[in-house]
N, C-alpha and C positions, 0 to 999 in steps of 0.2 A: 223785401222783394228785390231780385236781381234784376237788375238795366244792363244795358249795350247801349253806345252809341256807336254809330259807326258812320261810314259815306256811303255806304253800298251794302244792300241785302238782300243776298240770293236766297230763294226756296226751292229748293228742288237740291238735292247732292245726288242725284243722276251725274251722268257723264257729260249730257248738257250744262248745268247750273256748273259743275268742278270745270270744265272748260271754258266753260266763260270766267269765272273768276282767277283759273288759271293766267288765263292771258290780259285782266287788268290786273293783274299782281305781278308779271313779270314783263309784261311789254309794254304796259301805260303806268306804272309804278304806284297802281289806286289798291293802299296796302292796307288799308282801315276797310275790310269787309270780313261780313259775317255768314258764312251758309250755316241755312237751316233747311232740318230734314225730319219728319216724324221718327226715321227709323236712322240705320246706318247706312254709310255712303254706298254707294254703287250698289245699293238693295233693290228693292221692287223690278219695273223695267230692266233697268241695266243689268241687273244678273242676269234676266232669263236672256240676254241679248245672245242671235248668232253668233257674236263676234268673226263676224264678214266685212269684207270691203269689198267696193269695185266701184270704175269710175264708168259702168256704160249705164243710160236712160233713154228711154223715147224721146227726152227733151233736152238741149242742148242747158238750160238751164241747169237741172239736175244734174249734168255732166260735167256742169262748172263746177260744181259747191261740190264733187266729191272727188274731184280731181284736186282742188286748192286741199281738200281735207287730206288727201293721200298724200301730198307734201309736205305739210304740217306734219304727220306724221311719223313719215320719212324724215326729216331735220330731226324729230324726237329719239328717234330708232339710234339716228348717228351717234347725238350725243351719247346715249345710255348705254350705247353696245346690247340696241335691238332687248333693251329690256323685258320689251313687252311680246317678245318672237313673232315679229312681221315675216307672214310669210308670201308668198307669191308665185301659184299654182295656176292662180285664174279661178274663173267662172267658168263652166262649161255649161250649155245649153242645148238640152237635146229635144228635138223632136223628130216626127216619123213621114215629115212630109219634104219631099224631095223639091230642092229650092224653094223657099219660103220665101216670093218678093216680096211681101210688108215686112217681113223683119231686117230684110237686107234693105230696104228704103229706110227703116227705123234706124240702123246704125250709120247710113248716110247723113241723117239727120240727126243724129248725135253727134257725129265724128265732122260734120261737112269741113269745120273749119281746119282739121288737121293737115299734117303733113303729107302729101301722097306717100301711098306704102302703109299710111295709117291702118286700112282695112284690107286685109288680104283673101282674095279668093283661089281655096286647093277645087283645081273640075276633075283631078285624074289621080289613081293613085302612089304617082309617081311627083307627084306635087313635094318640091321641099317646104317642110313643115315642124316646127321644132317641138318637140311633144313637152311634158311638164316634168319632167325629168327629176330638177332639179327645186328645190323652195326658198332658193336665194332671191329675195326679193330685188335682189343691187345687178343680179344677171341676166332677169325675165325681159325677155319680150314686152315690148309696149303694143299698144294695138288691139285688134283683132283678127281673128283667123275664122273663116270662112271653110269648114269643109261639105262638099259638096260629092265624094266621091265614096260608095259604100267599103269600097275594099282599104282604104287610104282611113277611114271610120273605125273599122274591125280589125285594123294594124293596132292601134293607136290605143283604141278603147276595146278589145275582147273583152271583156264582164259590162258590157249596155248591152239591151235589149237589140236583137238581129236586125231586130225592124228600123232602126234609127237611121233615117236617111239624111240626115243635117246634122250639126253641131258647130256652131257659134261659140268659139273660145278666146272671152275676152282675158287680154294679160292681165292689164294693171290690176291685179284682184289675187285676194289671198282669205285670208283669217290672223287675228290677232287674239291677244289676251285682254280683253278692255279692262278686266279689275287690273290687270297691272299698271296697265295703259292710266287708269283712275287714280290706283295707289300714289304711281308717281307725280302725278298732279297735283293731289294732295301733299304732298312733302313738300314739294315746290311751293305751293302755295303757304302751308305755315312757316317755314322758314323768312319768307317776305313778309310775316306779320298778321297772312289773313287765319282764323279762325273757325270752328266749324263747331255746331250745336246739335243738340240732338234736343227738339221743341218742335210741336205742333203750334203752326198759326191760326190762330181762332179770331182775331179783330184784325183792320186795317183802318187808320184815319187818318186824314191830309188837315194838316195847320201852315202848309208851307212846305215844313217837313214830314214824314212819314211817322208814323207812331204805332208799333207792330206788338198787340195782345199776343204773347205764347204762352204755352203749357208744356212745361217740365218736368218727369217727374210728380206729377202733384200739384206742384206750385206753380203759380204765376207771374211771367217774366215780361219785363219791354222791352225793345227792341227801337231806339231812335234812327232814322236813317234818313240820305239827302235822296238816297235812289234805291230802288226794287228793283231787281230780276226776278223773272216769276218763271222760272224753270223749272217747275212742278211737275212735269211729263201729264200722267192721264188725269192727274187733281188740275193740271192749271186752270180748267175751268170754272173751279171751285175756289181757287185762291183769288182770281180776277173777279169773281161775284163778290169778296169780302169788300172789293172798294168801288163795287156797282159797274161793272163792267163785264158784258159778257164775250165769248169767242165762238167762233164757227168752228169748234172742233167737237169729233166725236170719238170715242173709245170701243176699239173692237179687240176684244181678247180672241189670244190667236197662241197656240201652245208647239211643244216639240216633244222629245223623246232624246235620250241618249241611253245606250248600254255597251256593255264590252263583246267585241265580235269575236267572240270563242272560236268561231268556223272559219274566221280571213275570210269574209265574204266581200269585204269591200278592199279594194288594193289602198295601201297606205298613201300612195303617190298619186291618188285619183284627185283631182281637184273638185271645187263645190260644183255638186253636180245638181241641173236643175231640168226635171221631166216639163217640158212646155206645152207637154198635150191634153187635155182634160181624159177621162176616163170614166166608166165604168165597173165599180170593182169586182171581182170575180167573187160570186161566191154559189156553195151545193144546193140544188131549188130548195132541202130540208132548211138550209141556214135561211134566203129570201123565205119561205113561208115564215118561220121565227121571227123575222125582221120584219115583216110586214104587219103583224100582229103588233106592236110597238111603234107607236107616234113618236117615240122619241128616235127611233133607231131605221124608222121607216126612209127616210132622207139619203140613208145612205144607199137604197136600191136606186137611187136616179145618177143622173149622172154629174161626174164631180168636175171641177175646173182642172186644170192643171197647173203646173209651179209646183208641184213639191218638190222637194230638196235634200240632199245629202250628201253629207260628208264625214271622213274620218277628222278622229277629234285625240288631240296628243301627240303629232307630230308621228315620225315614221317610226318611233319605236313604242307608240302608244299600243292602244288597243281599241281604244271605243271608237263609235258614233254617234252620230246625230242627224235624225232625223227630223223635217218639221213641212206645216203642208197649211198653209193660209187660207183655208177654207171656208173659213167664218167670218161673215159678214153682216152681221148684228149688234148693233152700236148696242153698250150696254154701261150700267154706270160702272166706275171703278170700283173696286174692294182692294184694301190692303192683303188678304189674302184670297185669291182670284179663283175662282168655282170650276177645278180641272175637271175635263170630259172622261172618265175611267175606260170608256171606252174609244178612246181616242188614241193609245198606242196600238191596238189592233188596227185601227182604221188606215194607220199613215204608215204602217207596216206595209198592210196589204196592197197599199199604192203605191209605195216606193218598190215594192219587188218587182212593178211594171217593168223599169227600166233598169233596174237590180236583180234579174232573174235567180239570184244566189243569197238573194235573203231571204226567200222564198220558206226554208227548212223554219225560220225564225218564229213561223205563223203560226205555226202547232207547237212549240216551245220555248215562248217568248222568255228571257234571260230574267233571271229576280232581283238581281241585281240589275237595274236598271232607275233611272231619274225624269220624271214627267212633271214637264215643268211649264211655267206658261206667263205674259207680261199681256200688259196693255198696248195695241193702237193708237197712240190717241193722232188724229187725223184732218186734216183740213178735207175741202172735198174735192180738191185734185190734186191732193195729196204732195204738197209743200210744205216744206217748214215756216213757225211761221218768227221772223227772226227781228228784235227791232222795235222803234216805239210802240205801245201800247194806247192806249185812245184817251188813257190817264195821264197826264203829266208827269214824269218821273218814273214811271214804269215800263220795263222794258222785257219784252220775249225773247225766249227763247224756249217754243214748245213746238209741239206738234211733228217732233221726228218719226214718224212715223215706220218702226221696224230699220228705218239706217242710222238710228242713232249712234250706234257708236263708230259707223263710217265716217257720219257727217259730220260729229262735234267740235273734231278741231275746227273747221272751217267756220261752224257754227260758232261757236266760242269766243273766236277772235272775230265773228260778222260782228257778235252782240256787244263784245270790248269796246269796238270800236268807236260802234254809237254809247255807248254810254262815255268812254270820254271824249266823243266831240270831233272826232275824225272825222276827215269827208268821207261818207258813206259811198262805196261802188255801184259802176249800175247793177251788178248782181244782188248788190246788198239790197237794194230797193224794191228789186222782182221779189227777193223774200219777204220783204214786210207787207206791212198791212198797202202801203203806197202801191203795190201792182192789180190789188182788187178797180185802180182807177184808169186802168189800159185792157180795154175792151178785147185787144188783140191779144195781146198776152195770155189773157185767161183762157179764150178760145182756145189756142194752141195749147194752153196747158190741161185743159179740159179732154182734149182728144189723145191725151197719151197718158192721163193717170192711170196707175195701173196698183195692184195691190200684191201681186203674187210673187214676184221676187225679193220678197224685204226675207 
């Protein structure tokens, strides 16, 4: 029977579990560790990842941990010569309602502490305003832009919807390649000694030391260790019940779409664009009477949230996109291979043409070549990560990224390093752990800005 011993055993080879042991293998020098994973690295979740960034949130917390991750990075990007193609177009944010005060108090309240100049507001359309031109991450704009003015809108953005009386265009945001971003984390990390398995955890038992039942192949493997990372993504619930410990997280599958825009319906320079108005979707009364005959398909005659999203996918001499539209909210348990909705690329079609009046042709000849793909939620319920000891001794999280996993991991990665070798934990570090469920304030604030629909 094959043994390990090691000092540290990560589960989970997401992008969470590779970054956290990334950064005890190269910045704390804890080079005796083991990731295990059922399948291969950066499978499950992390594939289906948008691979997006941005640093803006309703909560100044949120806006920590993804700002320290965007610099982490950026320091990455330097050394590799942008290995992983950091780019940075921004986020844009459109809706149809003319001055939106909660959201413009919301990035007050994200942003309060920055520098003035931080958030800019365009009222006229003579407003200077620097558009996304450019996907050099190293010449973008920091901040936010604030347009406010329809003509100054329809300069900028002719292919959105006429009707879009706002847009919110945060800089620091782009799209990366996360498996690159993973790949090289992984080299890094063998190279320093740590190691990576392909074993399902089936036991967990404490003598002092850890003592980890796997399945290999067939056979039956240990796994000795002083410390756990349970980076599991939507199993960690299931890996922390092997050593009697459960978590307040829940798993909601939530899917996208990608195919090649034959038609150049979307501009290649258009940055991630996100409808923030709920809807309605159109359809012929023949199609609603069909539909309503069908419990399954009946749902979709009421009316939908908004946040769906899209962007072009491959850089400006690509072809594709990607669509995807956060709709579902029904915790459900995980599956290694996750139960896609078939009718789910018509549906986030038809709702992105809202604001994409030119994908519209798409609806009646959807492309066959096309990729409908989908990952887990898994979620705290206001929706933090949750980073940091575990209520077991010697076990340590890093789960519950919920859709920004592969924004937040470096940040992530090096929160969880940290505690595990022993560093003083920041106060950010603490609002992620289980330690902020015991500040009454906190959670209230974070209560009132969880949100689900931009991940």
């Amino acid at each position: 029977m094959q043994s390990y011993d090691v000092d540290v055993a990560i589960i989970g080879a997401g992008i969470a579990g590779i970054a956290a042991a990334y950064y005890l293998a190269t910045e704390h020098k804890r080079t005796r560790l083991l990731i295990l994973d059922m399948g291969q690295p950066m499978a499950l979740t992390s594939a289906a990842s948008g691979e997006n960034y941005r640093n803006w949130w309703p909560h100044p917390t949120m806006t920590a941990l993804t700002d320290t991750s965007i610099s982490l990075m950026e320091d990455i990007a330097r050394r590799t010569n942008n290995r992983f193609h950091m780019t940075r177009r921004g986020y844009v944010l459109a809706t149809r309602r003319p001055r939106p005060e909660d959201l413009i108090r919301q990035l007050d309240a994200s942003y309060g502490t920055a520098p003035a100049g931080t958030i800019r507001i365009h009222e006229s359309a003579n407003a200077r305003y620097e558009p996304p031109v450019s996907a050099d991450w190293e010449a973008a704009p920091g901040g936010v832009d604030v347009l406010l003015d329809r003509e100054l809108i329809r300069r900028h953005f002719p292919y959105f919807d006429p009707d879009i009386a706002t847009i919110l265009h945060v800089r620091r945001a782009g799209d990366i390649s996360g498996q690159q971003l993973g790949q090289y984390m992984l080299e890094e990390i063998r190279a320093a000694g740590g190691r990576f398995r392909q074993a399902r955890v089936t036991a967990i038992r404490s003598d002092g030391r850890f003592t980890l039942e796997t399945e290999a192949n067939g056979a039956r493997e240990i796994v000795r260790a002083d410390v756990i990372i349970n980076a599991a993504g939507p199993f960690a619930a299931h890996v922390s019940a092997l050593h009697g410990e459960s978590l307040p997280i829940i798993n909601v599958l939530q899917q996208k779409i990608a195919f090649p825009d034959q038609q150049g319906a979307i501009s290649r320079q258009m940055p991630f664009s996100i409808d923030l108005d709920g809807q309605s979707i159109e359809w012929t009364p023949e199609e609603r009477e069909a539909l309503a005959t069908d419990p399954n398909l009946a749902r979709f005659l009421e009316p939908m949230p908004g946040n769906i999203h899209c962007r072009p996918d491959g850089g400006e001499r690509g072809t594709w996109i990607k669509l995807g539209w956060a709709y579902n909210s029904t915790p459900s348990a995980p599956m290694l291979e996750p139960p896609l909705d078939p009718n789910f690329p018509e549906i986030v079609l038809r709702g992105a043409s809202r604001l994409h009046p030119r994908l519209k042709p798409y609806i009646a000849a959807m492309p066959r070549e096309r990729i409908h793909y989908g990952g887990y939620y898994p979620m705290t319920g206001e929706n933090w990560p949750l980073i940091g000891p575990a209520k077991t001794p010697g076990v340590f999280l890093i789960t519950a990224l919920s859709g920004y996993g592969t924004m937040a991991a470096c940040a992530a990665g090096d929160m969880c390093a940290r505690w595990v070798a022993g560093a003083a934990p920041s106060t950010l570090a603490r609002q992620l752990s289980f330690e902020r469920y015991e500040d009454e304030g906190l959670m209230a604030g974070a209560a009132g800005t969880a949100h689900r629909g931009h991940l």
